[in-house]
C-alpha positions as CSV (number, residue, x, y, z in Angstrom):
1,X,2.9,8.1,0.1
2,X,2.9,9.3,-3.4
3,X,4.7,6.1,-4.9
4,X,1.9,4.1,-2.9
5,X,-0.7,5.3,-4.2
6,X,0.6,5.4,-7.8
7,X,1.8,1.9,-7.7
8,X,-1.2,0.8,-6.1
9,X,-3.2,2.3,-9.3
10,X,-0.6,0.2,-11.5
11,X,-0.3,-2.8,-10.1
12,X,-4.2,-3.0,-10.4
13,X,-4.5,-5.8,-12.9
14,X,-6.5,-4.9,-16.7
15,X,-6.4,-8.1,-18.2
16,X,-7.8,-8.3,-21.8
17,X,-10.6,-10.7,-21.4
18,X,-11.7,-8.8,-18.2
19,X,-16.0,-7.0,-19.1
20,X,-15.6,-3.5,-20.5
21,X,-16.5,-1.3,-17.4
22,X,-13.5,-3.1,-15.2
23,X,-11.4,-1.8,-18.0
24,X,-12.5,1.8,-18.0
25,X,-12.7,1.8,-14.1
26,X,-8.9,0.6,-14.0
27,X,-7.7,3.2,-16.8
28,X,-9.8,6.1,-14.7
29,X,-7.9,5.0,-11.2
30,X,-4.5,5.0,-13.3
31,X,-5.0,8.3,-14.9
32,X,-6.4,10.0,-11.2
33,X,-3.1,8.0,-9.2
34,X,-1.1,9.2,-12.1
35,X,-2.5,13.4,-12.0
36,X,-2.0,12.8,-7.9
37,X,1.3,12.4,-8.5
38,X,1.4,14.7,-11.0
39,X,-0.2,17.3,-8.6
40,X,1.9,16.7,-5.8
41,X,5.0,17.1,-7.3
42,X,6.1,13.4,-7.8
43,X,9.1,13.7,-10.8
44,X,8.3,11.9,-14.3
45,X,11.1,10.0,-14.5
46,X,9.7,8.4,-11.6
47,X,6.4,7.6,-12.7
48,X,7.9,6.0,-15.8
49,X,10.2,3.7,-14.0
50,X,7.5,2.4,-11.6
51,X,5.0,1.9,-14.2
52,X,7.8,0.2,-16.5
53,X,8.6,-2.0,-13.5
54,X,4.8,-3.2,-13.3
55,X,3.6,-3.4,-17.0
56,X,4.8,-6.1,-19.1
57,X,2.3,-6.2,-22.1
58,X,3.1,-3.7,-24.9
59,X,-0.3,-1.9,-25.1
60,X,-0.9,-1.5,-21.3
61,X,2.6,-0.4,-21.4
62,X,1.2,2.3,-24.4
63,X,-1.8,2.9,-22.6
64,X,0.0,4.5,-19.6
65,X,2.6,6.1,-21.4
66,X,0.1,7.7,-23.0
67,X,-1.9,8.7,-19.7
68,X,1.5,10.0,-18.4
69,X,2.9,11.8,-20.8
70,X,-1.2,13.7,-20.8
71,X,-0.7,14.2,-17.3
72,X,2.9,15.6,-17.2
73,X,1.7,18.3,-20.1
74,X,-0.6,19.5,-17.4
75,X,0.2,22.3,-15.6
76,X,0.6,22.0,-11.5
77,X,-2.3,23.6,-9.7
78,X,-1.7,25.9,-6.4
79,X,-4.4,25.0,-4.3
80,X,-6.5,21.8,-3.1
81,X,-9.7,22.7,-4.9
82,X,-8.2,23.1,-7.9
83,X,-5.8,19.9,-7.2
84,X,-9.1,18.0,-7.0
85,X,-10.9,19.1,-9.6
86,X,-8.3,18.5,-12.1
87,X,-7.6,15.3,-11.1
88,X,-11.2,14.7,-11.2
89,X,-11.2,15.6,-14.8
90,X,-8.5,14.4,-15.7
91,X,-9.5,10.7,-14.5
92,X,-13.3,11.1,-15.7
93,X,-11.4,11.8,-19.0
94,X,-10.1,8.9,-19.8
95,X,-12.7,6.9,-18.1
96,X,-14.7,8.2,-21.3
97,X,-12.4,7.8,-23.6
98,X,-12.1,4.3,-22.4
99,X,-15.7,3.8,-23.3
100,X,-15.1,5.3,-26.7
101,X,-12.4,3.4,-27.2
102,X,-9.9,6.0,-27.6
103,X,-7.7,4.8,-25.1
């Protein structure tokens, strides 16, 4: 169920011509599948290869590298309502920084 719901989140296409707010929706669902997964235990290495297997241009490739290697640097929470609210933030995070441009 984890890989599902992480590879769902990648295979979700972010095309370049595509409006602005598709974009930043798509990077917040990749950074909130990629904290699940993060949260429920799911092992980097495995993140990686699924993502490498669906991402061929170099800076969507970046991108989620990036939103990976954030996510794996944050620390496992104990509970659901923590769970939540981290990915929550975590997702709402780079949905901004999307719009800033910072992604």
């Amino acid at each position: 169920m984890k890989k599902l719901i992480l590879l769902t989140a990648l295979l979700l296409p972010l095309p370049i011509q595509a409006a602005r707010p598709d974009v930043c929706l798509n990077i917040k669902n990749v950074a909130s599948a990629t904290m699940q997964s993060r949260q429920a235990g799911m092992d980097a290495q495995d993140v990686v290869d699924i993502m490498g297997k669906q991402v061929t241009e170099d800076w969507l490739y970046r991108a989620h590298m990036h939103i990976i290697i954030d996510a794996y640097q944050t620390r496992v929470y104990e509970t659901d309502m923590y769970r939540k609210r981290i990915i929550r933030e975590f997702a709402n995070k780079y949905y901004i920084a999307c719009w800033k441009g910072t992604v």
